[in-house]
C-alpha positions, 0 to 999 in steps of 0.5 A: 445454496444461493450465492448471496443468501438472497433477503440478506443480500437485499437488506444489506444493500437497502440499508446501502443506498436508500435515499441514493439516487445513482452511483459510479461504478468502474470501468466498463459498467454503465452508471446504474440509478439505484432507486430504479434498481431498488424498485426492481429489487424488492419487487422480485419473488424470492427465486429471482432474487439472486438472478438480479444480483448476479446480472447487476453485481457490478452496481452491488460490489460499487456500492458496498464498497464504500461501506466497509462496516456493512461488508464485514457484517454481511461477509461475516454471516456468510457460511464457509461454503457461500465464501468459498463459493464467491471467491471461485466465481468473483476472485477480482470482485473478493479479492478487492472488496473492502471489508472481506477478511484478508485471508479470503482476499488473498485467496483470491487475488492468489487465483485471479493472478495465476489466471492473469500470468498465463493469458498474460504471458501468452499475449507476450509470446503472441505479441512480443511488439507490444508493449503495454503486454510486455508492461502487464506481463512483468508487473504480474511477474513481480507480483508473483515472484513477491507472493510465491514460495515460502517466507517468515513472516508470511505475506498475502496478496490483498490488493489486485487490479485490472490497471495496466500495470495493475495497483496491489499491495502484499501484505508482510504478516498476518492483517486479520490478527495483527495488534500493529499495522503500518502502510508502506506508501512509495514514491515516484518510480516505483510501481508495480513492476518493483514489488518484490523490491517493494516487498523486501523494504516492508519486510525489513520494517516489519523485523525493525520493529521486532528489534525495536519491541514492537508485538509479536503480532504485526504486519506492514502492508507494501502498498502500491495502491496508487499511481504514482508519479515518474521520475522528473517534473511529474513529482511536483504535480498535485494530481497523483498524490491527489487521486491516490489519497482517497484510495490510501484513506479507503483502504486504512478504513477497510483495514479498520472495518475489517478488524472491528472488535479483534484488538487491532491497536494501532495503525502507522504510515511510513511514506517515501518521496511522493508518497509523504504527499499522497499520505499526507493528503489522506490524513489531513482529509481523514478521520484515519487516527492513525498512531504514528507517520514517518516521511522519510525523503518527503516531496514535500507537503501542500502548503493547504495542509499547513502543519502536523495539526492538520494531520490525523496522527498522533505522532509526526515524524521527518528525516531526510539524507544529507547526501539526497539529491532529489527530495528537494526537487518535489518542494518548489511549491510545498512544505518541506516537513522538517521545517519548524513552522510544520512541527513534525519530529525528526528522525536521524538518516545519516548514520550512527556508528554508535549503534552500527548504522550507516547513512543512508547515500541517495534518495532511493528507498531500498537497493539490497535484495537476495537478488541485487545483492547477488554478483551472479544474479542477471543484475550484474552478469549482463555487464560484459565488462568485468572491470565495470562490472567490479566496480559497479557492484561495489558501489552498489554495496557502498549504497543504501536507500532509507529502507535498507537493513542496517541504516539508521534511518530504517532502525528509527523509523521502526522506532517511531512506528512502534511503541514506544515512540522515543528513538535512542540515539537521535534527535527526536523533539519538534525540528529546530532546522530543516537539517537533518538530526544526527 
């Protein structure tokens, strides 16, 4: 059997690019000009069709990944034998190919990260020095040590990278049944190396919104799709927010081209930080309907944005801690979304005792994990001092990132991700003050 269904494969890819005359494509592949390569294509006998899409497959996935419609309808027609047998030879091409079914996505990401971790790992032992290995190596591990075992709800590796450290996201159920899905975007410091802390705070949205109503059928995409910014002076900066949106937009549209016709309802972000900006980014340059969009500690929006108007979402919501002392920092030259003149709602972070939620204390995202919230975890045994050791741990007990199980900042932005919209017990109604509701 051919690998790529020969005729169908060419009229896929005509239908792509007829009146293109180039693309881009990634790294290390030269830029190719299509209409030449269309000539050549249906030029060829049938039997030296496959032979030409395999030796210029980089310019074939370029371009079908822009057109995530098109990809699902080819992949769709593909027999299980011609599935499987693109995954085994291109899992890195599969496993980020917009449009792709997300099971087959993981699948392949799943083998290309088991493959990455042990030539990794053996390039860390080899060179122990080096450290963009040693930078590669604990992103993968993260990954890894997010995707492994068994969990309730399931997750699924549906984005991989070759970056160092590579970009991926872990989807926390089930992305080609779920009725609801919201995009978890980070902020600045966290990368990949922090996706199974990453992974933990999607988990905890997505059991929020099952305490919140939200159906049964869900999922909540930990996504590192992007680079995002460090910690410090690098957050005020336009540049990261304005490469990572167009990769948050592709990948919602893929989202979409992927379930087309399969009760996919609704689609809501929840941002971080610097990631309000990225997201904000992507739905104000973007048809991105998306239900519901919750910034929560926001770095602020760019001023070309204007207000909640601007926005593809029908809902817009902020909150921000009293006790954050970094979130102001990324605003010297941005909204700060809690303001009237934007219009979005905002949504208590600083405690109800009423319903049994704490405040949230810092401007983190999440700190508690199995692991973080272990004492004899190597979090707090490599503390020789005992005395600080105690005292350390008991602060970070006292302390909760917006994220974290049991605030009321994680309870509300379930809320608003979900229908129904309204939040019991907080202030929810265009902001009068940039103060935080309580």
């Amino acid at each position: 059997m051919r690998r790529w269904r020969g005729r169908r494969a060419v009229a896929v890819i005509v239908g792509l690019v007829v009146g293109c005359m180039a693309v881009l494509v990634g790294p290390g592949i030269d830029a190719q000009p299509v209409d030449a390569d269309l000539a050549t294509l249906l030029s060829l006998p049938d039997d030296e069709i496959d032979e030409f899409l395999v030796t210029h497959e980089g310019v074939i996935f370029a371009l079908l990944d822009e057109h995530p419609d098109e990809v699902a309808e080819w992949w769709g027609d593909l027999g299980d034998t011609a599935r499987a047998a693109l995954i085994a030879s291109n899992p890195a091409i599969v496993g980020n190919l917009h449009g792709v079914d997300y099971a087959s996505r993981d699948e392949a990401n799943r083998a290309r990260l088991a493959d990455r971790l042990d030539a990794a790992g053996k390039a860390t032992a080899a060179h122990p020095d080096d450290t963009r290995a040693a930078l590669l190596y604990a992103a993968l591990s993260a990954i890894h040590g997010a995707t492994k075992g068994t969990h309730d709800p399931e997750r699924h590796l549906v984005q991989l990278t070759d970056d160092v450290p590579p970009l991926a996201s872990v989807a926390v159920g089930d992305l080609d049944t779920a009725q609801q899905v919201t995009f978890a975007v980070p902020g600045m410091g966290t990368y990949s190396t922090d996706m199974q802390l990453w992974t933990v705070a999607a988990e905890n949205i997505h059991r929020a919104q099952g305490r919140a109503g939200a159906s049964p059928d869900r999922a909540v995409v930990a996504w590192i799709g992007y680079e995002v910014p460090p910690p410090g002076l690098d957050a005020t900066e336009g540049s990261y927010a304005a490469r990572g949106a167009p990769r948050l937009s592709s990948d919602i549209l893929a989202l979409r081209a992927a379930r087309k016709g399969t009760g996919l309802d609704t689609v809501s972000v929840i941002a971080h930080s610097y990631g309000t900006t990225t997201a904000a980014n992507a739905l104000a340059a973007s048809e991105l309907d998306v239900f519901s969009f919750v910034m929560l500690g926001s770095a602020g929006v760019e001023y070309r944005v204007g207000s909640v108007r601007s926005l593809s979402a029908a809902h817009v919501y902020a909150g921000e801690a009293a006790a954050d002392d970094k979130a102001f920092l990324g605003r010297v030259a941005r909204i700060d979304p809690r303001t009237p003149s934007f219009g979005a709602m905002i949504i208590g972070t600083d405690g109800d005792p009423s319903r049994g939620l704490v405040g949230v204390t810092g401007h983190e995202p999440v700190l508690h994990s199995s692991y973080n919230d272990d004492p004899t975890s190597k979090a707090w045994t490599t503390y020789d001092d005992p005395v600080e050791r105690e005292n350390l741990y008991r602060e970070h007990m006292r302390s909760f990132g917006y994220l974290d199980t049991g605030t009321e900042s994680l309870e509300n932005a379930a809320r608003a991700s979900s229908r129904p919209v309204r939040v019991p017990g907080t202030s929810i109604g265009p902001a009068s003050t940039p103060a935080t509701a309580g």
